[in-house]
C-alpha positions as a printed NumPy array, in Angstrom:
array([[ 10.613, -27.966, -24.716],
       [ 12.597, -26.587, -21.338],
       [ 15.851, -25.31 , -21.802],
       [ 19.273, -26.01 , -19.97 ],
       [ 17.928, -24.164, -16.337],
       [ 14.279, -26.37 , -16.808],
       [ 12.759, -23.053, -18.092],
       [  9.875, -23.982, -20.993],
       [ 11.257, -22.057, -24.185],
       [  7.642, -21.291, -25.209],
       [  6.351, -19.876, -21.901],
       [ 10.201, -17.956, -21.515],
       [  9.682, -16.434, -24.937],
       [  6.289, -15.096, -23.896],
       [  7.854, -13.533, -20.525],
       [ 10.444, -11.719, -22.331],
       [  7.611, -10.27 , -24.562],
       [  6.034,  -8.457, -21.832],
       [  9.831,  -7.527, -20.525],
       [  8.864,  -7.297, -16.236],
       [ 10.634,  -4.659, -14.97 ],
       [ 10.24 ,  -6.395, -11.576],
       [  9.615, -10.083, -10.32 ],
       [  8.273, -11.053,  -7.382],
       [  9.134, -13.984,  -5.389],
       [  7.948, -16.588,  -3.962],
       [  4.155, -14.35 ,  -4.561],
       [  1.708, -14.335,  -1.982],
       [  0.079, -16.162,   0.6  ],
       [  2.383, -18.964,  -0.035],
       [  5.143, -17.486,   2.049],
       [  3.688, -17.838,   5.057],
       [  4.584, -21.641,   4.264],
       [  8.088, -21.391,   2.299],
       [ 11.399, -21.806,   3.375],
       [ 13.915, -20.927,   1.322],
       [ 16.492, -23.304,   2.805],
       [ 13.83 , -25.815,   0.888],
       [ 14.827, -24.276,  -2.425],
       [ 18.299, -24.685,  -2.938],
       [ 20.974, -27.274,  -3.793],
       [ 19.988, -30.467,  -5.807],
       [ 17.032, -30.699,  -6.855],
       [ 16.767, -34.1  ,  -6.465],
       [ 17.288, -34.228,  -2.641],
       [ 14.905, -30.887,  -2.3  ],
       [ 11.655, -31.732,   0.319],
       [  8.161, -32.109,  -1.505],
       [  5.897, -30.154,   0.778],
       [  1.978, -29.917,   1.167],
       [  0.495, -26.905,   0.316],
       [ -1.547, -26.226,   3.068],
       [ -3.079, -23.029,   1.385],
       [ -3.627, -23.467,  -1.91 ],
       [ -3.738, -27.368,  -1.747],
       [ -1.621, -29.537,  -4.095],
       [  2.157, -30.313,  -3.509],
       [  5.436, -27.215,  -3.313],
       [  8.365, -29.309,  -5.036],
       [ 10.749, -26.711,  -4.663],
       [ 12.438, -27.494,  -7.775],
       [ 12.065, -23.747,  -8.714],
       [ 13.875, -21.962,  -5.786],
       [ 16.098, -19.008,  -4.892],
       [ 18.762, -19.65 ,  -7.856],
       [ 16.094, -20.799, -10.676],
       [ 14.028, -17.285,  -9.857],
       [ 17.517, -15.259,  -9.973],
       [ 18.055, -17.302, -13.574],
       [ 14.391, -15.988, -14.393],
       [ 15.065, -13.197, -13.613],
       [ 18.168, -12.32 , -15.51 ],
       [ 16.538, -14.496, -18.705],
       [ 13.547, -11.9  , -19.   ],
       [ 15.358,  -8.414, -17.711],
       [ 13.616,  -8.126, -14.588],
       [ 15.313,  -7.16 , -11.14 ],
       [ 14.092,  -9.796,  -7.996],
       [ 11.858,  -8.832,  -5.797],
       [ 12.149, -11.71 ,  -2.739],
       [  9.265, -11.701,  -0.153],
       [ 10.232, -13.291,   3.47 ],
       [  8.048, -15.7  ,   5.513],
       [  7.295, -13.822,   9.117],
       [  4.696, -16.183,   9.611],
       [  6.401, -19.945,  10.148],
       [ 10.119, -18.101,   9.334],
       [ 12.039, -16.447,  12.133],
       [ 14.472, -12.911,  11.243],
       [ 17.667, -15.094,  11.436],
       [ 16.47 , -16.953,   8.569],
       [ 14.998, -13.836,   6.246],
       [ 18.733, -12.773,   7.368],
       [ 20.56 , -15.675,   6.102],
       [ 18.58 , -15.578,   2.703],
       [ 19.737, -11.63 ,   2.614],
       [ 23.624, -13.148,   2.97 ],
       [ 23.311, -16.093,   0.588],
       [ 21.592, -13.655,  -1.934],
       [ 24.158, -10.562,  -1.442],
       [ 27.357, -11.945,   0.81 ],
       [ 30.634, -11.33 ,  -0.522],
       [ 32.816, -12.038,   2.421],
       [ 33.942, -15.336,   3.265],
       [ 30.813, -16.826,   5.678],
       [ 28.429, -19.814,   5.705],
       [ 25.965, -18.463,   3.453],
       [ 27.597, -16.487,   0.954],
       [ 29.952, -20.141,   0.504],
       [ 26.718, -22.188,  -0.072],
       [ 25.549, -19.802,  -2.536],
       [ 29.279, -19.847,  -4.173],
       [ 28.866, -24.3  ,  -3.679],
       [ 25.808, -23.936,  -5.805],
       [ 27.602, -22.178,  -8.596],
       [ 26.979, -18.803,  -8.464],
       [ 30.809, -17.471,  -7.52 ],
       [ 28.674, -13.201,  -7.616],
       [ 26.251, -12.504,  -5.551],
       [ 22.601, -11.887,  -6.92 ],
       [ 22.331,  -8.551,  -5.875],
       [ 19.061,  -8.813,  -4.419],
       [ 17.656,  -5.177,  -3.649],
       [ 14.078,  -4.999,  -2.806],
       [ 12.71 ,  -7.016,   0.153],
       [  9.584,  -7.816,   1.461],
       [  8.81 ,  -7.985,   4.856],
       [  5.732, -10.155,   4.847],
       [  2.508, -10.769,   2.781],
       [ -0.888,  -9.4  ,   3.417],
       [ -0.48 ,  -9.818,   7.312],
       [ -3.863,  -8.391,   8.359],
       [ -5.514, -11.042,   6.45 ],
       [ -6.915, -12.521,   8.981],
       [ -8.642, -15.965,   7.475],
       [ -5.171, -16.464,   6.129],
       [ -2.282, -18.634,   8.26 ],
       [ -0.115, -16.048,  10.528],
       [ -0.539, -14.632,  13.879],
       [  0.551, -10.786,  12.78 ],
       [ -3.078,  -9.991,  12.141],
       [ -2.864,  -6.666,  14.992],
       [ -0.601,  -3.951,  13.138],
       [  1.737,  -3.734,  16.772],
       [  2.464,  -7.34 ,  16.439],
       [  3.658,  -6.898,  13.056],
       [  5.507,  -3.29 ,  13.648],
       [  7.49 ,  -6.066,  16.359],
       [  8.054,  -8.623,  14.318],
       [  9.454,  -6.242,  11.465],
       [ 11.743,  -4.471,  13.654],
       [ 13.653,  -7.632,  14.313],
       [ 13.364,  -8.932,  10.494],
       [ 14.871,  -5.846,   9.361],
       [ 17.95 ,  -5.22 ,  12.199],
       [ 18.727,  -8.412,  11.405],
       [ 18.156,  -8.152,   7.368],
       [ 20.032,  -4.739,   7.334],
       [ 22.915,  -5.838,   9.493],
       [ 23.2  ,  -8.071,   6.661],
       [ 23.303,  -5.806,   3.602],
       [ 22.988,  -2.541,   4.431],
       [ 22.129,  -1.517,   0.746],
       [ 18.746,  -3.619,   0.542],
       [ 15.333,  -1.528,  -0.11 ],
       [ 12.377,  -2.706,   2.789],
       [  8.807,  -3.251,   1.4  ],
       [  5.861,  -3.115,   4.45 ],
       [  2.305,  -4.464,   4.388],
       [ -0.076,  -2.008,   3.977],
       [ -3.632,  -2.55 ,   4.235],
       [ -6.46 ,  -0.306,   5.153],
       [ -5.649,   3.564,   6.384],
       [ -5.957,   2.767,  10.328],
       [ -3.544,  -0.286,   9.456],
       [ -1.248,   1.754,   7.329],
       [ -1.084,   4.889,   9.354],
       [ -0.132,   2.585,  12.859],
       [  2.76 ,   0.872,  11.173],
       [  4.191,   4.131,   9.506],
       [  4.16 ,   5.721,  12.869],
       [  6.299,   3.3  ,  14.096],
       [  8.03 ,   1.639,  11.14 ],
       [  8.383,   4.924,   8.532],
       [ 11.915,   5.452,   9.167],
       [ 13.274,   2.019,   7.503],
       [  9.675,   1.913,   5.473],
       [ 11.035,   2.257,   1.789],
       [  7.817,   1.258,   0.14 ],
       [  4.517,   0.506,   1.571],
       [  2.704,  -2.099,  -0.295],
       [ -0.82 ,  -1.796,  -1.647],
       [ -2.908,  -4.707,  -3.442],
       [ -6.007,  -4.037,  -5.397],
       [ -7.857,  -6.385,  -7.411],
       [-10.35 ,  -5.79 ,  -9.253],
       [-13.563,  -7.946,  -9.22 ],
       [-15.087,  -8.987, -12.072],
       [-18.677, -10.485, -10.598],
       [-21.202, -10.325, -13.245],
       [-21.512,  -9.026, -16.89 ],
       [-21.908,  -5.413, -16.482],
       [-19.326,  -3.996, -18.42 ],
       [-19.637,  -0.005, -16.692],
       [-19.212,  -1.179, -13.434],
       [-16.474,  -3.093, -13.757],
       [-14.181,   0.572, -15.152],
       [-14.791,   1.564, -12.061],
       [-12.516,  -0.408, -10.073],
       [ -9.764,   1.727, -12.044],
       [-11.496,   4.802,  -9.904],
       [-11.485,   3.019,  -6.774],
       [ -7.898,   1.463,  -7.585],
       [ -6.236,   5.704,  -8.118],
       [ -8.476,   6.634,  -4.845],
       [ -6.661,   3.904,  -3.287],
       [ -3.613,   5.172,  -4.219],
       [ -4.319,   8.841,  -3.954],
       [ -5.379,   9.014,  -0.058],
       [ -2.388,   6.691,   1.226],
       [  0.173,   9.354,  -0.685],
       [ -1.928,  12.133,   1.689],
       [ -0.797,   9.312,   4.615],
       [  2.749,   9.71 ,   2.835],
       [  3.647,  13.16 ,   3.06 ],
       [  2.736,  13.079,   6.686],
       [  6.044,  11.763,   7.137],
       [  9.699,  13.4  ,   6.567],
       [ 11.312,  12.961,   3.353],
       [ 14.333,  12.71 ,   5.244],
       [ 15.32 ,  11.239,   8.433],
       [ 16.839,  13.687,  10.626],
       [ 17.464,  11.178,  13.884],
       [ 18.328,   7.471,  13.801],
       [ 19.774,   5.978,  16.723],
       [ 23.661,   5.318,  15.257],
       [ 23.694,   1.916,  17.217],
       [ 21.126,   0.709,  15.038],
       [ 24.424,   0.292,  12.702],
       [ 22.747,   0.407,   9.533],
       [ 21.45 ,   3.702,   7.615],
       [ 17.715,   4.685,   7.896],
       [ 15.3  ,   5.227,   4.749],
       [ 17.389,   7.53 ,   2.386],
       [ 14.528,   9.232,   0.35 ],
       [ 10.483,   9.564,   0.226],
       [  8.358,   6.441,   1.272],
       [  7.042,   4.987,  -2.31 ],
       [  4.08 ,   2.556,  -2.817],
       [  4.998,  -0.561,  -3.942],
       [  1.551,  -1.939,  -5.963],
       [  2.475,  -5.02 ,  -5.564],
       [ -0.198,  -7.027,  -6.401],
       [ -2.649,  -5.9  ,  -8.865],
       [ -4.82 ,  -7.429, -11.54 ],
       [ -8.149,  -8.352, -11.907],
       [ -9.966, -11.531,  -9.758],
       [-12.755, -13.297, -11.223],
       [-15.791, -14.588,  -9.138],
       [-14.896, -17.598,  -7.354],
       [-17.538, -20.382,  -7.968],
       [-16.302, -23.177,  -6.087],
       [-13.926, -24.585,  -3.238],
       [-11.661, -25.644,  -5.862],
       [ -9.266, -22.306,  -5.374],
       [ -6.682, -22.922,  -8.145],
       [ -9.103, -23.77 , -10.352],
       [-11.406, -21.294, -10.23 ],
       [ -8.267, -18.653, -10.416],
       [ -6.957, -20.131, -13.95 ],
       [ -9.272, -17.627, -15.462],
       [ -9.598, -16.747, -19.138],
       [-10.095, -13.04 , -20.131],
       [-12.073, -11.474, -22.319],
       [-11.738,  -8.073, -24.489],
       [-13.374,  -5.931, -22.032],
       [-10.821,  -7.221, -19.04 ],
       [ -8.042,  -6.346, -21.028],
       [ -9.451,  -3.001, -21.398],
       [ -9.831,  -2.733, -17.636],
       [ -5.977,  -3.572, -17.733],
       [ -5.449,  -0.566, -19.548],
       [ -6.861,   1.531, -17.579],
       [ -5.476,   0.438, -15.005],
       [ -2.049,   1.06 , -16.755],
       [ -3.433,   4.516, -17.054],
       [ -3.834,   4.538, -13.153],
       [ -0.144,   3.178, -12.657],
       [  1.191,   5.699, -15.028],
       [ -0.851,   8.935, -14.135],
       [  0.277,   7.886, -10.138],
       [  3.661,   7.256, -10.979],
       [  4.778,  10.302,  -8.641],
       [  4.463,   7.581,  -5.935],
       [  3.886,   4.355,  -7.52 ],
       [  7.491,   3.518,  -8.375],
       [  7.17 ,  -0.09 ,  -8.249],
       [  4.055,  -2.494,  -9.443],
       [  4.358,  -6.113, -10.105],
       [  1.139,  -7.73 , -11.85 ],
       [ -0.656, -10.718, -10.321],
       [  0.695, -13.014, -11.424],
       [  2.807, -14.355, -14.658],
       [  1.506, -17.721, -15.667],
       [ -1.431, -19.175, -15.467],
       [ -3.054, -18.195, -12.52 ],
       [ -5.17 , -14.879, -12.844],
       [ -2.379, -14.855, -15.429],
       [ -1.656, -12.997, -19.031],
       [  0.196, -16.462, -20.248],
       [ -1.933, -19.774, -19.839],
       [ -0.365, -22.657, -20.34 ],
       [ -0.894, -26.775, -20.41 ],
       [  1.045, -29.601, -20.524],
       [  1.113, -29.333, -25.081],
       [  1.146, -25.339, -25.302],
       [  0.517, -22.012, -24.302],
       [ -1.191, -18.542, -25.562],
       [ -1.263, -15.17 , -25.002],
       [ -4.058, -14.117, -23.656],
       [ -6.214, -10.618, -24.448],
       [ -4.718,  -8.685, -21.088],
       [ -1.087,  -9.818, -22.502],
       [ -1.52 ,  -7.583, -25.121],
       [ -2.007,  -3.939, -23.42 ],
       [  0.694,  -4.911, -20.691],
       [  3.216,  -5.497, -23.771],
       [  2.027,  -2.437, -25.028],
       [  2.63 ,   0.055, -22.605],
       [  5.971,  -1.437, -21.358],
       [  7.095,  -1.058, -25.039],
       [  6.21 ,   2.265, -25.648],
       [  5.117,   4.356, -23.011],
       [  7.938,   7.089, -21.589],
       [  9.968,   7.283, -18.486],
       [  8.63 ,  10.663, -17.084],
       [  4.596,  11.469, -16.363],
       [  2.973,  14.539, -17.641],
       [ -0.055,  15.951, -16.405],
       [ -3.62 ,  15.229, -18.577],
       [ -7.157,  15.88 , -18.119],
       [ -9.943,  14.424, -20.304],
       [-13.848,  15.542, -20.457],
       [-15.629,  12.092, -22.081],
       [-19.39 ,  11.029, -22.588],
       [-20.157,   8.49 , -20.036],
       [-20.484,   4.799, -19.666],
       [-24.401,   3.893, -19.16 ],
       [-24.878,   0.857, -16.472],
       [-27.149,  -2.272, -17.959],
       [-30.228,  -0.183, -17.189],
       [-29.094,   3.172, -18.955],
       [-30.097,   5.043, -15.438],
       [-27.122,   5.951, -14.   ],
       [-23.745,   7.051, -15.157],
       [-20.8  ,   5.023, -13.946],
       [-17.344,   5.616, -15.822],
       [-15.8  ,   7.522, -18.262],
       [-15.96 ,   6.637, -21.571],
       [-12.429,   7.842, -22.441],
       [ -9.627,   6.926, -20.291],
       [ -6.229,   8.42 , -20.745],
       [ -2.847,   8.748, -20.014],
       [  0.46 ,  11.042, -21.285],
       [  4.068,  10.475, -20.565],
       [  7.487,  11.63 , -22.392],
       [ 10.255,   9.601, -23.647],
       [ 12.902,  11.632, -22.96 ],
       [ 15.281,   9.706, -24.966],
       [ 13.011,   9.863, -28.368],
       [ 11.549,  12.864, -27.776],
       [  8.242,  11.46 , -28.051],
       [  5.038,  12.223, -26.129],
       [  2.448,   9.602, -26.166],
       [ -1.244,   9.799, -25.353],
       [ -2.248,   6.293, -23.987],
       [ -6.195,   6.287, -24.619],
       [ -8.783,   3.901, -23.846],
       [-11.803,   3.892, -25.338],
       [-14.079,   1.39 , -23.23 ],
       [-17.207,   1.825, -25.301],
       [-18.495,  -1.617, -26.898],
       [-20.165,  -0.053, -29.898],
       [-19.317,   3.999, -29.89 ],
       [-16.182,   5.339, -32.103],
       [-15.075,   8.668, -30.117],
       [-13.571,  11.317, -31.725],
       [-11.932,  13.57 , -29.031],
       [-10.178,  17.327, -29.75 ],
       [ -6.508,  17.073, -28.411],
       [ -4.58 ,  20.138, -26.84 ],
       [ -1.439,  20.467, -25.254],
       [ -0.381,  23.507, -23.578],
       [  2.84 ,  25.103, -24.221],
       [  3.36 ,  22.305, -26.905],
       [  1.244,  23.442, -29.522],
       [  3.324,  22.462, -32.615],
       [  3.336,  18.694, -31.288],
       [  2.053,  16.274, -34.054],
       [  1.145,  11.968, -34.404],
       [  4.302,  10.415, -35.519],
       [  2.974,   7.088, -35.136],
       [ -0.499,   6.126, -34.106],
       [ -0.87 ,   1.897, -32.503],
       [ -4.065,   0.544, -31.653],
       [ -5.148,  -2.612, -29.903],
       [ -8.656,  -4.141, -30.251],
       [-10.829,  -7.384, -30.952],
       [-13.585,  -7.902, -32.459],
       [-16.025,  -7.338, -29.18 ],
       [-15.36 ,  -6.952, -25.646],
       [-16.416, -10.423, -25.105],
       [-13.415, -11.804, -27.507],
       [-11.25 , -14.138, -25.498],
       [ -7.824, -16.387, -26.576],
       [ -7.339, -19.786, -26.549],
       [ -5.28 , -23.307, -27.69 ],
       [ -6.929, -23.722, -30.209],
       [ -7.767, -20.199, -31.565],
       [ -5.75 , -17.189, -33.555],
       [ -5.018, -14.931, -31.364],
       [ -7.478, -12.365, -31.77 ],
       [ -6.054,  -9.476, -30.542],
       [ -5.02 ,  -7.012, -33.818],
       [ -1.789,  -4.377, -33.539],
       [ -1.725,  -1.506, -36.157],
       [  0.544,   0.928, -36.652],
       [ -0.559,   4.098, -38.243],
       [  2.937,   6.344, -39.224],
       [  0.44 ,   8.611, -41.428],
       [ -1.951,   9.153, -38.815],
       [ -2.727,  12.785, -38.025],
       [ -5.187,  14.943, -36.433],
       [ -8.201,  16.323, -38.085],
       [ -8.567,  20.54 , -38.913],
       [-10.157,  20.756, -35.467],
       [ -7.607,  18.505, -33.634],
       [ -9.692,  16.047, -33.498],
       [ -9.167,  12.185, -33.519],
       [-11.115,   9.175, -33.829],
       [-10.716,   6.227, -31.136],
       [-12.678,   3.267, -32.279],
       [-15.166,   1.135, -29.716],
       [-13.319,  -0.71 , -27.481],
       [ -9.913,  -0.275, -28.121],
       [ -6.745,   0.896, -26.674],
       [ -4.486,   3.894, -28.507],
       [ -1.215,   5.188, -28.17 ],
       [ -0.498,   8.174, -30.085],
       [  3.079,   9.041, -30.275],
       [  3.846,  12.54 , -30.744],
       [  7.126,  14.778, -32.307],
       [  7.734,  18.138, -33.778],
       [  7.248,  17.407, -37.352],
       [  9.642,  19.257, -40.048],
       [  7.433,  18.401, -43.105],
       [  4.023,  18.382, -41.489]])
């Protein structure tokens, strides 16, 4: 059942759950085809369009307005992505004014025709989608055509909010390093995608796209600091301020890709996870959280269905396994980083002759308003309970408050219509460490230990 705005009250509820702090609009490779023009007034009168990408037919009848609606349903701020490819500046500019106008102009009027009297408020902007993709539409493949192109896209996008925030494909260092040269004074955010690839059955191997995912992350922040925290000279005539603060990564696509099997794309993207992804996910959180120094914005790939954590048909919808540490983390994890280091046993590939991952994958942050630290741990064993000694320096007298743990019955466990979901919560409030400070984490799961200063032990 879809409520008054056409949103499905069952797929809505499910959104909220995992409470986005950021949504991303309209996604990927599909920009390069959208207008945005296409995706506002009556529905009724919007174009149907072929999908020249992904195949299948863009209806439009979810456009600029529906997304802000979304958006403001589940708590998450927009995140709107322009079309350099078949769009021109002038238009990326006009979508800036219709989302953010307040003065009396074209734009900001239609936006005030279509009922929304306030502006949206739209503050982080995209400036293109994967550009160097070269098998993909678009003719910005060569990092100087695109440091062109995005000069014009954002004089003209600034000179129509000032205030907005400027997201730039990254890609690969030589990419990364040629447009920061050029673009780093009104660069924001650069924006990083990593997938991970989940190919074949060996569970080891596929932990260590968290590794390669932080190394990612880890040698563009070197690329980072090679550039000014603060911009000492921007031509005035420009007429719009320069980048007020650090350049941040924007990981703005991450998730994990199954192996394609066919030339039926969607398809083979509506994948189903099992235990052992969802662990991956975790980590991954880990990753996000342990990087968050620099990663200050991350928007998972993607919401429903495809590659998805909520799968839906035309009678229902479930959660599936990687729903579940995504929820997790966004309910409980802190707002500020701490340090950690872990020494684990190691993962075994599927011949036992080579070490691949850690066992133990962790995490620590503080909640500043609880006073709580929390230990995220993953233990990404599929038959091994681990029982680890805990220490915190300078915080000695910390102890569990509250112990929650995620995990299924194996790491091949997967959700579906037609089954329970099988992914268990408990909460532990009389968990505690042993006499040695030691704790166990049971095979495959995923632990957050909550810690206070405790008055009665």
């Amino acid at each position: 059942m879809s409520d008054k705005n056409g949103f499905r009250q069952d797929v809505l509820e499910k959104a909220r759950g995992l409470q986005p702090p950021l949504l991303r609009f309209p996604g990927g490779t599909m920009v390069k085809l959208y207008h945005w023009m296409d995706g506002i007034g009556s529905r009724e009168e919007r174009k149907r369009q072929s999908n020249r990408i992904w195949g299948g037919v863009i209806d439009h009848a979810f456009g600029t307005n529906e997304f802000i609606q979304y958006c403001r349903e589940i708590g998450a701020e927009p995140f709107i992505i322009v079309n350099m490819t078949t769009g021109t500046a002038e238009e990326a500019a006009n979508w800036v004014e219709y989302c953010n106008g307040t003065d009396d102009t074209y734009y900001a009027n239609l936006r005030r025709s279509h009922g929304f009297e306030e502006p949206h408020n739209v503050k982080y902007w995209g400036l293109g989608n994967e550009e160097a993709a070269v098998p993909d539409i678009g003719f910005l493949h060569d990092p100087h055509e695109y440091i062109k192109a995005s000069w014009e896209f954002a004089k003209q996008m600034k000179l129509a909010d000032r205030s907005i925030k400027l997201v730039m494909v990254g890609e690969k260092p030589e990419w990364n390093k040629a447009i920061l040269d050029e673009l780093h004074p009104i660069c924001d955010y650069l924006s990083l995608h990593y997938y991970a690839r989940s190919e074949n059955d060996d569970y080891a191997n596929l932990f260590d796209h968290a590794v390669r995912m932080e190394e990612m992350i880890v040698d563009t922040k070197k690329l980072l600091d090679r550039y000014p925290a603060r911009v000492e000279s921007f031509d005035r005539w420009y007429r719009f301020p320069p980048r007020q603060g650090e350049i941040q990564i924007a990981l703005d696509e991450w998730g994990i890709w199954q192996h394609q099997s066919s030339d039926d794309y969607v398809a083979d993207l509506e994948a189903i996870f099992n235990w052992k992804e969802a662990l991956l996910v975790a980590s991954m959180l880990n990753v996000i959280q342990r990087q968050s120094h620099t990663v200050t914005m991350a928007t998972f790939a993607q919401l429903v269905n495809i590659l998805a954590p909520i799968f839906t048909n035309g009678n229902g919808s479930f959660c599936q396994t990687i729903y579940h540490p995504l929820q997790l983390y966004r309910e409980h994890s802190g707002n500020w980083k701490l340090p950690c280091e872990v020494e684990s046993m190691m993962l075994l590939d599927g011949d036992e002759k080579a070490t691949v991952s850690a066992c133990l994958d962790v995490s620590a942050t503080y909640h500043d308003e609880k006073g709580e630290v929390i230990l995220a741990v993953v233990n990404r064993h599929p038959e091994q309970s681990v029982t680890a000694a805990v220490s915190f320096v300078g915080l000695e007298s910390l102890e569990i408050c509250e112990a929650i743990e995620l995990n299924c019955p194996s790491w091949e466990t997967v959700n579906g219509f037609e089954i329970v979901d099988q992914v268990t919560r408990m909460t532990k409030t009389d968990a505690r460490y042993d006499s040695e400070r030691g704790y166990v984490f049971p095979p495959h799961s995923i632990t957050l230990l909550k810690h206070r200063y405790l008055i009665d032990g």
